[in-house]
gemmi code that builds the backbone of each chain (N, CA, C; Angstrom):
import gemmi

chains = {
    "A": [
        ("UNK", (29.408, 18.927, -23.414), (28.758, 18.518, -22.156), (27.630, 19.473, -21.779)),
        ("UNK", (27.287, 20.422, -22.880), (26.190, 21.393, -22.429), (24.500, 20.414, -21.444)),
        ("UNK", (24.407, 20.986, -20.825), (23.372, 20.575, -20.252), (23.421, 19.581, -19.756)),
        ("UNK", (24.376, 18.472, -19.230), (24.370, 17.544, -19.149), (25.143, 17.651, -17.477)),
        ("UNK", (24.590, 17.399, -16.609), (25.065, 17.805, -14.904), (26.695, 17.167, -14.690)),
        ("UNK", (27.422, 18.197, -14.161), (28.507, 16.964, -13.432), (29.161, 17.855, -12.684)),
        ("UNK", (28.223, 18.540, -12.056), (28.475, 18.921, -10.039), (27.815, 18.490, -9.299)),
        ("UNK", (27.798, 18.254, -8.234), (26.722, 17.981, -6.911), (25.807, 19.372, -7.245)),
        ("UNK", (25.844, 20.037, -7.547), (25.063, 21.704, -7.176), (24.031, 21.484, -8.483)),
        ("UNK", (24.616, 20.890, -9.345), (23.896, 20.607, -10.779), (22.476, 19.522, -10.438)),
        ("UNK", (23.260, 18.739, -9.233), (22.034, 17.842, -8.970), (21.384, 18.548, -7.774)),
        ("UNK", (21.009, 19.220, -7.681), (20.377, 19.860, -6.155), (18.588, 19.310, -6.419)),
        ("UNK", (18.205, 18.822, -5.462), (16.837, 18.184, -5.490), (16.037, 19.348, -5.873)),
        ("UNK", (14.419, 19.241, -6.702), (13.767, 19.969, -6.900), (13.114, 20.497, -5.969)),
        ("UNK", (12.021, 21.817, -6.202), (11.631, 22.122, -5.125), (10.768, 20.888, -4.244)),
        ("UNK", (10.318, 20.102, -5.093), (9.408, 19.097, -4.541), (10.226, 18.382, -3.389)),
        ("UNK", (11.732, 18.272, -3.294), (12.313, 17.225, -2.760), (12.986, 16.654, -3.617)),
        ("UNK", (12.677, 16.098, -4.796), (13.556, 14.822, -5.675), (14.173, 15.228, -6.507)),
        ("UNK", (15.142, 14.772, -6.628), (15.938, 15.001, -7.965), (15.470, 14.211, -9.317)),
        ("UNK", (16.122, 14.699, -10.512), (15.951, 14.076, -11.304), (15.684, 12.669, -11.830)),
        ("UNK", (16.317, 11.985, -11.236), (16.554, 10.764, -10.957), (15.076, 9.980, -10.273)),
        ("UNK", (14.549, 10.546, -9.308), (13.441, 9.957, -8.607), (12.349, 10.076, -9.414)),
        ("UNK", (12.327, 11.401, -9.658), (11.018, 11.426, -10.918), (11.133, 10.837, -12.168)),
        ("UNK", (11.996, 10.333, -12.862), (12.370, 9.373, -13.730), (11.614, 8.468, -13.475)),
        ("UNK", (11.854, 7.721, -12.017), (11.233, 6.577, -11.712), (10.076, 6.462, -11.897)),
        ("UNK", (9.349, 8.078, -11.303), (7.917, 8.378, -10.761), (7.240, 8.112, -12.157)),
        ("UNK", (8.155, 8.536, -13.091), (7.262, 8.232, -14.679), (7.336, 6.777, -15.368)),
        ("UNK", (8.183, 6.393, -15.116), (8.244, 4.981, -15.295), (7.314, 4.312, -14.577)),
        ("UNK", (6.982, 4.567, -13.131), (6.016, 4.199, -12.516), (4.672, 4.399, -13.484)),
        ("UNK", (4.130, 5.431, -13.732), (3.453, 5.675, -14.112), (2.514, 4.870, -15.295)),
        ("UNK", (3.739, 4.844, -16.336), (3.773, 4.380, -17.713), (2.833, 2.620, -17.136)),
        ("UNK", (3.192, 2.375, -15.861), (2.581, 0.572, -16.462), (0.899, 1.226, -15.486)),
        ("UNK", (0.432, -0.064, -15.415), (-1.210, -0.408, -15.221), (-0.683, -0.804, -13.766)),
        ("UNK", (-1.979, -0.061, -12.540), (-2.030, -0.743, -11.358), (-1.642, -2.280, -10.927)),
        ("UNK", (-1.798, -3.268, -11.962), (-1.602, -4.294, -11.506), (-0.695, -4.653, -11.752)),
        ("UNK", (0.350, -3.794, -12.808), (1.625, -4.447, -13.233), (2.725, -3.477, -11.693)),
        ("UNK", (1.985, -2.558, -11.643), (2.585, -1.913, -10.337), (2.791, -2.684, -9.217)),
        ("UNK", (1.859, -3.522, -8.800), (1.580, -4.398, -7.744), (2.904, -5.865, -8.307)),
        ("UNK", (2.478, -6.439, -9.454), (3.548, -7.321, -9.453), (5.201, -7.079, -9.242)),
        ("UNK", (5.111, -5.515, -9.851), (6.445, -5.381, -9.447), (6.829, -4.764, -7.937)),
        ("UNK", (6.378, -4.517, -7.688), (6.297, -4.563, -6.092), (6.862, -6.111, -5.433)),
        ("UNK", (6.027, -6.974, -5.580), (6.089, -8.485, -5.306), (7.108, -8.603, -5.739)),
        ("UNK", (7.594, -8.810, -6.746), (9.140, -9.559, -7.542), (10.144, -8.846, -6.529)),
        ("UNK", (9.951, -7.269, -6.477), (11.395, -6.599, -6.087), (11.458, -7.556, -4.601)),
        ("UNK", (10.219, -7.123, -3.641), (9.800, -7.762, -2.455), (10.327, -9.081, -2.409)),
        ("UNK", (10.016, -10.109, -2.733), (10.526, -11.234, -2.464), (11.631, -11.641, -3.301)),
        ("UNK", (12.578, -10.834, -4.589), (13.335, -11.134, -4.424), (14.404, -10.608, -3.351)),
        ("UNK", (14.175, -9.860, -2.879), (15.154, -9.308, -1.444), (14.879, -10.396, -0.618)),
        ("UNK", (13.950, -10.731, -0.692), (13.887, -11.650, 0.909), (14.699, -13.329, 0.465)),
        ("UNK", (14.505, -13.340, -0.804), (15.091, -14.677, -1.310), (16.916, -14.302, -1.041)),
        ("UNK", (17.248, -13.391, -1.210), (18.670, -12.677, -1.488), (18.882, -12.985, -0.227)),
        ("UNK", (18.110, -12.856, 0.560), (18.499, -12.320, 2.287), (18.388, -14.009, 2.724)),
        ("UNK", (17.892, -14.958, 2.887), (17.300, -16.017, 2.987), (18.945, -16.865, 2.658)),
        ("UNK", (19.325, -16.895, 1.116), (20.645, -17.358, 0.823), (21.855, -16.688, 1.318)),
        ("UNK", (21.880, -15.800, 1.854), (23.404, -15.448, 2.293), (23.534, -15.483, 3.944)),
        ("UNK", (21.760, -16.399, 4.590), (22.039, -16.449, 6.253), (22.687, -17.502, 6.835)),
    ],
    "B": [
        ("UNK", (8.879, -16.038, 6.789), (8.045, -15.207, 6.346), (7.585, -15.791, 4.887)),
        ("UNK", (6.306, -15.592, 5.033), (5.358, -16.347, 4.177), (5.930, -14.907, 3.061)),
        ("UNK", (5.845, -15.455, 1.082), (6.262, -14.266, 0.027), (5.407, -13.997, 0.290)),
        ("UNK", (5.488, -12.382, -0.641), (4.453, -11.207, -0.520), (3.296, -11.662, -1.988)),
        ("UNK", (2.353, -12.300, -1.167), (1.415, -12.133, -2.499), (0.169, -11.500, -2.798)),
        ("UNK", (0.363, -10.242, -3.158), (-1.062, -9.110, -3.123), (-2.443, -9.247, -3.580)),
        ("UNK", (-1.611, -10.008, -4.989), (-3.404, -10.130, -5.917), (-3.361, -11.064, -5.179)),
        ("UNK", (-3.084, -12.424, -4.690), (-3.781, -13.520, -3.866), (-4.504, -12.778, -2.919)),
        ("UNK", (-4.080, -12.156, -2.057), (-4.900, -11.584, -0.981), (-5.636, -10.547, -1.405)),
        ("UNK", (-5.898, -10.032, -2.135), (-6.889, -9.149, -2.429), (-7.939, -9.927, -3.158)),
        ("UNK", (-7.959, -10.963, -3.867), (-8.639, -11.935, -4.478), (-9.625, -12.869, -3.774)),
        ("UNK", (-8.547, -12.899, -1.995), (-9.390, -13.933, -1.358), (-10.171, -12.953, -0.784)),
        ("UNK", (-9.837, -11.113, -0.461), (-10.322, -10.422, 0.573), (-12.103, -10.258, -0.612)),
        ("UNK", (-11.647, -10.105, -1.487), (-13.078, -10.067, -2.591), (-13.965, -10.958, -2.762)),
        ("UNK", (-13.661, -11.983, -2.819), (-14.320, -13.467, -2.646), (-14.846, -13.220, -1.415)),
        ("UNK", (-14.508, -12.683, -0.542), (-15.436, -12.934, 0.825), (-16.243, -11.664, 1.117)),
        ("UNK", (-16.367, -10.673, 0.357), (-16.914, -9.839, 0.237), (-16.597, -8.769, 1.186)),
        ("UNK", (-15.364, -8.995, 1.535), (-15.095, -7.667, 2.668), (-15.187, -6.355, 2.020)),
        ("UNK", (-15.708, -5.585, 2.677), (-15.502, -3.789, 2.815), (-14.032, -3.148, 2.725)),
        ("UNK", (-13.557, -3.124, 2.619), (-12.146, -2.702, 2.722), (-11.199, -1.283, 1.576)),
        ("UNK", (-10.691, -1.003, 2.006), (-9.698, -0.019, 1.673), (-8.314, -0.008, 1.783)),
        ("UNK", (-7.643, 0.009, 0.524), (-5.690, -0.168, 0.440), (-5.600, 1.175, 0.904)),
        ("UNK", (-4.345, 1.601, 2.233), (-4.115, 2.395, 2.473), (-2.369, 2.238, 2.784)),
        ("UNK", (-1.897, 3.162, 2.917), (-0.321, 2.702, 3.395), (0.944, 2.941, 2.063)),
        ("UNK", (1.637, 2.001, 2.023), (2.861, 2.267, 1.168), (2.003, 1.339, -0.243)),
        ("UNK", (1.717, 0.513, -0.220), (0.407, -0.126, -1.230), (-0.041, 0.731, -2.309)),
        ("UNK", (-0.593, 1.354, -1.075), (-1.735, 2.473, -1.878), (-0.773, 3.625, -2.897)),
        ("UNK", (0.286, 3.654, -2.224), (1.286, 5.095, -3.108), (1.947, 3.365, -4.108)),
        ("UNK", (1.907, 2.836, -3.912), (2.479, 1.820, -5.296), (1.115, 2.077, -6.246)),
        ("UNK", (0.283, 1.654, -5.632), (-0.787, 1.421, -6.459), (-0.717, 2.835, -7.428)),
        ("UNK", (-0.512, 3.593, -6.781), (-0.682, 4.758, -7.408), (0.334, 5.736, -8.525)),
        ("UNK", (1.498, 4.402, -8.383), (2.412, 4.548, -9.379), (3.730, 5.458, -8.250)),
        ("UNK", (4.188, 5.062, -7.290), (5.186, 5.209, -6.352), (6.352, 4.099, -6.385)),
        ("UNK", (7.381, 4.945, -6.730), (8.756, 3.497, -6.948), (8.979, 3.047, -5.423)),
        ("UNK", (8.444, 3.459, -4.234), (9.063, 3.005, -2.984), (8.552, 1.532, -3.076)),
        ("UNK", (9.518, 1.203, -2.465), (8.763, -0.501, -1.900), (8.456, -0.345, -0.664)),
        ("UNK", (7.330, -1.686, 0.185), (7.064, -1.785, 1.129), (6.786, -3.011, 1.191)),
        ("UNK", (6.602, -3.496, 2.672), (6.942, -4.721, 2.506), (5.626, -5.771, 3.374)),
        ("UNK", (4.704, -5.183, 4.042), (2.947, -5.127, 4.105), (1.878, -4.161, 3.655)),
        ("UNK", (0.766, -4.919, 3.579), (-0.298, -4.355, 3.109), (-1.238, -3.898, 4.094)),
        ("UNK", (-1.570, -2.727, 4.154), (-2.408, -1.978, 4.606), (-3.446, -2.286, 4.565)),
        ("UNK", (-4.792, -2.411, 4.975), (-6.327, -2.323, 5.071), (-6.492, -1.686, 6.063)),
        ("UNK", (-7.801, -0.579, 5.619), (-8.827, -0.256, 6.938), (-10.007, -0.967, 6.619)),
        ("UNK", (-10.650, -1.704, 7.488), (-11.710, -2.658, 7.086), (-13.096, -1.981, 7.998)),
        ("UNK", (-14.430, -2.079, 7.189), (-15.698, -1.464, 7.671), (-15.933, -2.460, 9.038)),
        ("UNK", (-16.006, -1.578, 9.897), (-16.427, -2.739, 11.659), (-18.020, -3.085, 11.558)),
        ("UNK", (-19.024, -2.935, 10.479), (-19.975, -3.535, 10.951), (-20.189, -5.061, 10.939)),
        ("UNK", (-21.252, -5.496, 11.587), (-20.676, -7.014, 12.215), (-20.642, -7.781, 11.245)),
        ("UNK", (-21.311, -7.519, 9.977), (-21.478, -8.821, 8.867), (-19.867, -8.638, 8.300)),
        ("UNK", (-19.346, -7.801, 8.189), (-18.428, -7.540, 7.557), (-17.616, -7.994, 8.344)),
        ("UNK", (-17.674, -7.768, 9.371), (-16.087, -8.751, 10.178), (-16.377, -10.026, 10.366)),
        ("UNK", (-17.474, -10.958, 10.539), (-17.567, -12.103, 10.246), (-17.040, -12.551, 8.934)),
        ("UNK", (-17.360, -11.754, 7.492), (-16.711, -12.049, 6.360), (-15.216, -12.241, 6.523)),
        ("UNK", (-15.026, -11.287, 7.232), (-13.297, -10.605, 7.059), (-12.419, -11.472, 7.942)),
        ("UNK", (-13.277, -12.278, 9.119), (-12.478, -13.244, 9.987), (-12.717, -14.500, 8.937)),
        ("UNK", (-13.314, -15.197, 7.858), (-13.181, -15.933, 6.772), (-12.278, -16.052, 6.536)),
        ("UNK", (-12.371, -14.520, 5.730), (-11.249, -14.472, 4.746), (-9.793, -14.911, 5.511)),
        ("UNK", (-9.877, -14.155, 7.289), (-8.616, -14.531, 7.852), (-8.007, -16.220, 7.612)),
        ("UNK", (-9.153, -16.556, 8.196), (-9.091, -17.851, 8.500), (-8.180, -18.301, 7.064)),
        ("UNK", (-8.962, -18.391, 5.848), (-8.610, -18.829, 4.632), (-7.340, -18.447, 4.289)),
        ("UNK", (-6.285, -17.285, 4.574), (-5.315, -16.669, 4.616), (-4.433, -17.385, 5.740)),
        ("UNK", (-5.185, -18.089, 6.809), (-4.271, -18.213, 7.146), (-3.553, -17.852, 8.912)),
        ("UNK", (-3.967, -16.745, 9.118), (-3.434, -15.016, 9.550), (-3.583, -15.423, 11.137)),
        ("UNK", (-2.844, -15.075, 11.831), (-2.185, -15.322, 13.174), (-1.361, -13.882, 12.870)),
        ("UNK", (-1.494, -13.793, 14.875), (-1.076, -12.012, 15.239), (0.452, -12.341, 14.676)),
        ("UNK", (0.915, -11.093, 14.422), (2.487, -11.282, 14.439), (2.902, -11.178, 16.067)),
        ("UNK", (3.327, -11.894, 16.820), (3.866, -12.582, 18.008), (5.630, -12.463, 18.497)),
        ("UNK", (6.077, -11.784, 19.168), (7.194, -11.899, 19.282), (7.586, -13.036, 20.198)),
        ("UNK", (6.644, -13.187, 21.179), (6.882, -14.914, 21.609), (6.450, -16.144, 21.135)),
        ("UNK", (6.066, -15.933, 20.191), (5.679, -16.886, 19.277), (4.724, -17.371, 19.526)),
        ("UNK", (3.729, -17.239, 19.840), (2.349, -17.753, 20.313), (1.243, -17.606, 18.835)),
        ("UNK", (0.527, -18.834, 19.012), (-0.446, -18.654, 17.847), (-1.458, -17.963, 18.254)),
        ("UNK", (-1.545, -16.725, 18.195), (-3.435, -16.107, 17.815), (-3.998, -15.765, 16.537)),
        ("UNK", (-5.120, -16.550, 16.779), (-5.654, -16.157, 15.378), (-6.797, -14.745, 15.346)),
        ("UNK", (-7.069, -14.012, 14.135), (-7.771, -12.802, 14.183), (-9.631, -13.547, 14.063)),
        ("UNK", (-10.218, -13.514, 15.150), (-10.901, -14.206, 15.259), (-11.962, -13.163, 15.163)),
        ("UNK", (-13.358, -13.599, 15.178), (-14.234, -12.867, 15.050), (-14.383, -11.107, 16.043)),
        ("UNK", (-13.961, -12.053, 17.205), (-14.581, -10.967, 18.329), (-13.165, -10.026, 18.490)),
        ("UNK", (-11.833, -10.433, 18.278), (-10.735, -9.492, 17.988), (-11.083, -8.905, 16.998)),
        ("UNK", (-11.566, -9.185, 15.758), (-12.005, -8.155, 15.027), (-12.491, -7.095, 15.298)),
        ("UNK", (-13.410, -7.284, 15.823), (-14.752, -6.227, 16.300), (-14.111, -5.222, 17.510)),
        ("UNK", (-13.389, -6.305, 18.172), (-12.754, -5.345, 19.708), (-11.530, -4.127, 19.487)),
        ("UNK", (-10.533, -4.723, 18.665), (-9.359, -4.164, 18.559), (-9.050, -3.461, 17.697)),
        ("UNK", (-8.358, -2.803, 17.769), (-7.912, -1.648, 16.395), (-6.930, -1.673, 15.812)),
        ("UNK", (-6.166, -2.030, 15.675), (-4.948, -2.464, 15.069), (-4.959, -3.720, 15.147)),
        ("UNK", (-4.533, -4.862, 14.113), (-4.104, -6.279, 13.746), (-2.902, -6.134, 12.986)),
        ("UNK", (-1.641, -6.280, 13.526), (-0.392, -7.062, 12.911), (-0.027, -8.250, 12.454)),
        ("UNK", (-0.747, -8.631, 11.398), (-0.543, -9.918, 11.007), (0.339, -10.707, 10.085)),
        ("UNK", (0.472, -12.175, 10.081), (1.429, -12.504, 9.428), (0.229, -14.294, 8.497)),
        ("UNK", (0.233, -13.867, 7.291), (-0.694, -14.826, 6.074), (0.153, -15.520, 5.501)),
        ("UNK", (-0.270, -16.361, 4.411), (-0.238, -17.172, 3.723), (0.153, -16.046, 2.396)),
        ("UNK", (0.338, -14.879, 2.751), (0.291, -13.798, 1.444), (0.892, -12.915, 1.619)),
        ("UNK", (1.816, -13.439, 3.119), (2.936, -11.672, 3.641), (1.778, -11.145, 4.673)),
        ("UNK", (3.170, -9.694, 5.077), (2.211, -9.453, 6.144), (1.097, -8.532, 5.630)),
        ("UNK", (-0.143, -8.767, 6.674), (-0.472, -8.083, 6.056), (-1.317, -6.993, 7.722)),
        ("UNK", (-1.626, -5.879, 7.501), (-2.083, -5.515, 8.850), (-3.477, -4.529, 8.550)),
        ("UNK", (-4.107, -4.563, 9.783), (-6.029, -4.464, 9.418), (-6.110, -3.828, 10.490)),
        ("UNK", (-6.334, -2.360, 10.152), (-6.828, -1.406, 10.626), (-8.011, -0.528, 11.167)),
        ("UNK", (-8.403, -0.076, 11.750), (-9.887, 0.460, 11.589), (-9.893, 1.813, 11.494)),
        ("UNK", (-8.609, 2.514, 11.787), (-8.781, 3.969, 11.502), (-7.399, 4.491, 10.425)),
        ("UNK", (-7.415, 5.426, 10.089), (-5.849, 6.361, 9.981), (-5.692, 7.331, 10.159)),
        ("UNK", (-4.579, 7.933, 10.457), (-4.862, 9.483, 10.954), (-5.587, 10.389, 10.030)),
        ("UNK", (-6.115, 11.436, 9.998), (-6.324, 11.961, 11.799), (-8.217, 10.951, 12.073)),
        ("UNK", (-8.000, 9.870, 12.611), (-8.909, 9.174, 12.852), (-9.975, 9.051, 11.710)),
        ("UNK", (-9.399, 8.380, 10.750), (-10.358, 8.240, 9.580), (-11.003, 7.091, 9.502)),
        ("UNK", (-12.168, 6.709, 10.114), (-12.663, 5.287, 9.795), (-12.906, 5.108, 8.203)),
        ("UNK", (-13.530, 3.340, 7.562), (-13.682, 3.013, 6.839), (-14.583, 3.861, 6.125)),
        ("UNK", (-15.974, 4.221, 6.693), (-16.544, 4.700, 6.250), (-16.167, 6.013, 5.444)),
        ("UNK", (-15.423, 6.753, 6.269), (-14.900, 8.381, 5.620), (-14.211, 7.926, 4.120)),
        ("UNK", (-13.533, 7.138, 4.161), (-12.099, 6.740, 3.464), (-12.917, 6.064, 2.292)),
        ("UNK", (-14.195, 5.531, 2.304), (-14.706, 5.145, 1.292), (-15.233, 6.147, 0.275)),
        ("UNK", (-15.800, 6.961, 1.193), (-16.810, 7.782, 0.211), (-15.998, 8.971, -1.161)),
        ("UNK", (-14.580, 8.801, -0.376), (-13.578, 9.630, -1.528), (-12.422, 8.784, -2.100)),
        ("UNK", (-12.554, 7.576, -2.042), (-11.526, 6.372, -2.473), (-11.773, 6.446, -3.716)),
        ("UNK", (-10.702, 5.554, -4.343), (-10.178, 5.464, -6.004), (-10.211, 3.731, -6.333)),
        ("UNK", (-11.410, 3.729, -6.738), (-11.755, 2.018, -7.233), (-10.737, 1.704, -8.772)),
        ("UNK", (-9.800, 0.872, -8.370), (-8.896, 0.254, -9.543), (-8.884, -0.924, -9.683)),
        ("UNK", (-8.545, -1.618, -11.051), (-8.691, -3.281, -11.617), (-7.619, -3.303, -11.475)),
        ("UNK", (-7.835, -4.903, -11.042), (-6.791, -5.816, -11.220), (-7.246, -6.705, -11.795)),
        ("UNK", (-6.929, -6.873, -12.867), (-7.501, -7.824, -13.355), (-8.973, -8.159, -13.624)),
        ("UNK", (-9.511, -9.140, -12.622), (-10.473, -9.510, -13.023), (-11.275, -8.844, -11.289)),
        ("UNK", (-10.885, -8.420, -10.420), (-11.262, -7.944, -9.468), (-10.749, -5.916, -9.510)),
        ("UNK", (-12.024, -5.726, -8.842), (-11.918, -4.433, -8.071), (-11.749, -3.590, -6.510)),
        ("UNK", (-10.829, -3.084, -6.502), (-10.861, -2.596, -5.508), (-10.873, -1.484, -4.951)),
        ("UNK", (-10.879, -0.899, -3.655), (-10.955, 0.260, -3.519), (-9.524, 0.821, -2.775)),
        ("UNK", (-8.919, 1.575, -3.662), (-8.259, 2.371, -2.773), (-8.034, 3.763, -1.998)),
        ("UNK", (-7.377, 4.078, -0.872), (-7.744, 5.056, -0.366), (-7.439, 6.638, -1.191)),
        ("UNK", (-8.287, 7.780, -1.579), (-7.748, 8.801, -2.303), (-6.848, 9.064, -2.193)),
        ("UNK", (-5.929, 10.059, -2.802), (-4.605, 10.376, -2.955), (-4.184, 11.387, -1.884)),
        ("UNK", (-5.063, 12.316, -2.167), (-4.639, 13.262, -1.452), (-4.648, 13.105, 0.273)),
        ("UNK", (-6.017, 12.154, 0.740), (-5.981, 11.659, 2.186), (-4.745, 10.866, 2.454)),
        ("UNK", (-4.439, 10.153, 1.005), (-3.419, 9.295, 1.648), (-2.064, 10.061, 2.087)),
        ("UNK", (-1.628, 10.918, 1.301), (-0.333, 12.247, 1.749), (-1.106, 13.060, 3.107)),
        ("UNK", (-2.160, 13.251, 3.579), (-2.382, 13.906, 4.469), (-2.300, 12.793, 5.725)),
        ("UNK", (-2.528, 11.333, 5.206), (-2.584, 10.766, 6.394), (-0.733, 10.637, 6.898)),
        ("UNK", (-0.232, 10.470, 6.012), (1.304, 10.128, 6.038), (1.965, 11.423, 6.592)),
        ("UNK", (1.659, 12.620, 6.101), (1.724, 13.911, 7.341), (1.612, 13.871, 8.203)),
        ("UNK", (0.485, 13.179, 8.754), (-0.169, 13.371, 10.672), (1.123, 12.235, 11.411)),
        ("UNK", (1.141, 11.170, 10.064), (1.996, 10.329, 11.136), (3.571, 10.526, 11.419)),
        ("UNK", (4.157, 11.109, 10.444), (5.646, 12.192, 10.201), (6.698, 11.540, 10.741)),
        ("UNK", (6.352, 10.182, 10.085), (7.998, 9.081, 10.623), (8.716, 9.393, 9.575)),
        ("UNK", (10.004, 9.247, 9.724), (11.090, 9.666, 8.582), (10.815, 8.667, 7.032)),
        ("UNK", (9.782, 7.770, 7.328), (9.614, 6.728, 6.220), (8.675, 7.406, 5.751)),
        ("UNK", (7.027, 7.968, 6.137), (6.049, 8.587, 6.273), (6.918, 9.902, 4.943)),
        ("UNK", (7.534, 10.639, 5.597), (8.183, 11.939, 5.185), (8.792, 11.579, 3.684)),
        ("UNK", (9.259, 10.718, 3.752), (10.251, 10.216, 2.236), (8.995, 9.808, 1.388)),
        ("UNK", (8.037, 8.922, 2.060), (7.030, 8.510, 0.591), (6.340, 9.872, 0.124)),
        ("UNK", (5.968, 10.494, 1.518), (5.510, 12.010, 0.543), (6.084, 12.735, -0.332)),
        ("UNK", (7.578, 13.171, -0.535), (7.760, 13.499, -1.673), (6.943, 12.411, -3.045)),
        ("UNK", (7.380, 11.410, -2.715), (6.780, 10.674, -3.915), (5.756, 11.087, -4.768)),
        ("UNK", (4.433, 10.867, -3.138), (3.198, 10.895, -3.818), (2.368, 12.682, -3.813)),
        ("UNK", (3.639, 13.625, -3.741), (3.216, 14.914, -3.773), (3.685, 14.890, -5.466)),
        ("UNK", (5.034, 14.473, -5.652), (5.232, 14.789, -7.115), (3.771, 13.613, -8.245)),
        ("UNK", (3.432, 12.659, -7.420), (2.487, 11.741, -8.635), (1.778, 12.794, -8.513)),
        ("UNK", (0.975, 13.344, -7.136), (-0.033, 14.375, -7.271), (-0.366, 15.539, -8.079)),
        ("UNK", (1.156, 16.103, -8.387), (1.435, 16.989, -9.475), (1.279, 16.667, -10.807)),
        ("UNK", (2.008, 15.650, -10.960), (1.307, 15.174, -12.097), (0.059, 14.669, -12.772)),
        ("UNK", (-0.585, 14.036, -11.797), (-1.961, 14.027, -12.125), (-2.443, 15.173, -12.634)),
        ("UNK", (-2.460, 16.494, -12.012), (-2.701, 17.800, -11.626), (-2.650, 18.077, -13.284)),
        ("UNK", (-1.217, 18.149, -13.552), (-0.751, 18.708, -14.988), (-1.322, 17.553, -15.751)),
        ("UNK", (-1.622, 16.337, -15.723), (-2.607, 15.889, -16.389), (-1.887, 14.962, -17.255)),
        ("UNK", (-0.654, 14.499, -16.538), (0.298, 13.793, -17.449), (-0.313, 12.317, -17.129)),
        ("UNK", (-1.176, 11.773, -15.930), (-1.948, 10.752, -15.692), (-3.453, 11.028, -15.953)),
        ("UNK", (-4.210, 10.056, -15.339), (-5.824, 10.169, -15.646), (-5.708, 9.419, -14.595)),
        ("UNK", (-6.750, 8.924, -14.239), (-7.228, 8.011, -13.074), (-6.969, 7.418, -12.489)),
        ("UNK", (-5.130, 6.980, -12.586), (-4.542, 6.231, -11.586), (-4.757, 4.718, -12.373)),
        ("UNK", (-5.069, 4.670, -13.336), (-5.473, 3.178, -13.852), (-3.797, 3.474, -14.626)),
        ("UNK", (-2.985, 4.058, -14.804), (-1.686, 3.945, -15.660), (-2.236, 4.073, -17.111)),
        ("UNK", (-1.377, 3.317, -18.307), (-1.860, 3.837, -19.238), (-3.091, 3.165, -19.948)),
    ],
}
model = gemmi.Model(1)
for chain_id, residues in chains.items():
    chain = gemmi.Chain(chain_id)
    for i, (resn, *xyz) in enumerate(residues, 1):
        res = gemmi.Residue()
        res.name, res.seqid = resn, gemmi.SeqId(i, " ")
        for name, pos in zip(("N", "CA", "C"), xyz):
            atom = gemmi.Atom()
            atom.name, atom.element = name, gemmi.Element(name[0])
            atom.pos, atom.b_iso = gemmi.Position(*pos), 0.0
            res.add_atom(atom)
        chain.add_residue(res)
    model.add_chain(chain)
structure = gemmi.Structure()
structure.add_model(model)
structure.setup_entities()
């Protein structure tokens, strides 16, 4: 299990604020093109609102 | 609530030739930020040709105030020009039209250091990076506070050079 976290203290946010986990995202973000950024924006966006819409 | 559709509205805001600038939670997507948000930001240039364009584009969108008594207003020419804030609700999500951001940044300021990115087959301008974390400072809502980590760590990275221009790869 070397290196591999499994305390809360192991995950303590960076100095920036985020943990590991967020900046993961931040690079994944990264990796696509402005406009594929924007579509996925939209999809997550309205699928919540579709989610929210069927269970009122 | 009308879905969120961005390139539509940025497509129709181009077609009509508005002045404009993505600022807000948008702008940190645009910029490669996992937060979601759920309207679009503009600060739009107040000179008069430009808000005649920009009440078009309303029109074509759609766009009536967001209303808690439900009353129809539409963003009409001379609300353009008069008011400073528009909460609106389109044919494309909400979307809301600004004329300043903190610390009182009109269109004009916000242009001359903005970050022009494709979509496609259109361009736009969005607001720089670093104004945009300074504007989200001045305003220091607990939502404000959370996207800045975000767009302090993209900032870093740019920095170290793991991005280029915000165009992704």
């Amino acid at each position: 299990m070397d290196a591999i976290p499994t305390s809360f203290e192991e995950l303590a946010p960076s100095a920036g604020g985020l943990d590991e986990g967020d900046v993961a995202q931040i690079r994944e973000c990264l990796k696509l093109t402005p406009l594929e950024r924007l579509r996925r924006l939209e999809n997550l966006v309205n699928s919540i609102h579709r989610i929210r819409a069927q269970n009122r | 609530m009308s879905e969120l559709r961005l390139e539509s509205a940025f497509a129709t805001l181009v077609r009509h030739r508005v002045d404009f600038v993505v600022v807000g939670g948008v702008a940190g997507v645009l910029y490669g930020a996992p937060f979601t948000t759920q309207d679009l930001d503009l600060v739009y240039s107040r000179a008069p040709e430009n808000v005649a364009r920009l009440a078009r584009a309303m029109a074509e969108l759609e766009a009536r105030y967001v209303d808690p008594a439900g009353r129809h207003i539409v963003p009409d020419e001379a609300k353009l020009a008069a008011l400073r804030v528009h909460l609106l609700e389109t044919t494309c999500g909400r979307l809301d039209l600004l004329t300043t951001i903190p610390p009182n940044l009109p269109y004009e300021r916000l242009i001359a250091e903005a970050t022009s990115l494709t979509l496609g087959e259109i361009d736009i301008s969005v607001v720089n990076l670093g104004v945009l974390i300074e504007s989200k400072e001045k305003l220091g809502r607990p939502k404000d506070r959370y996207q800045v980590l975000y767009l302090r760590e993209i900032e870093a990275q740019r920095t170290r050079g793991s991005i280029g221009d915000g165009q992704g790869r």
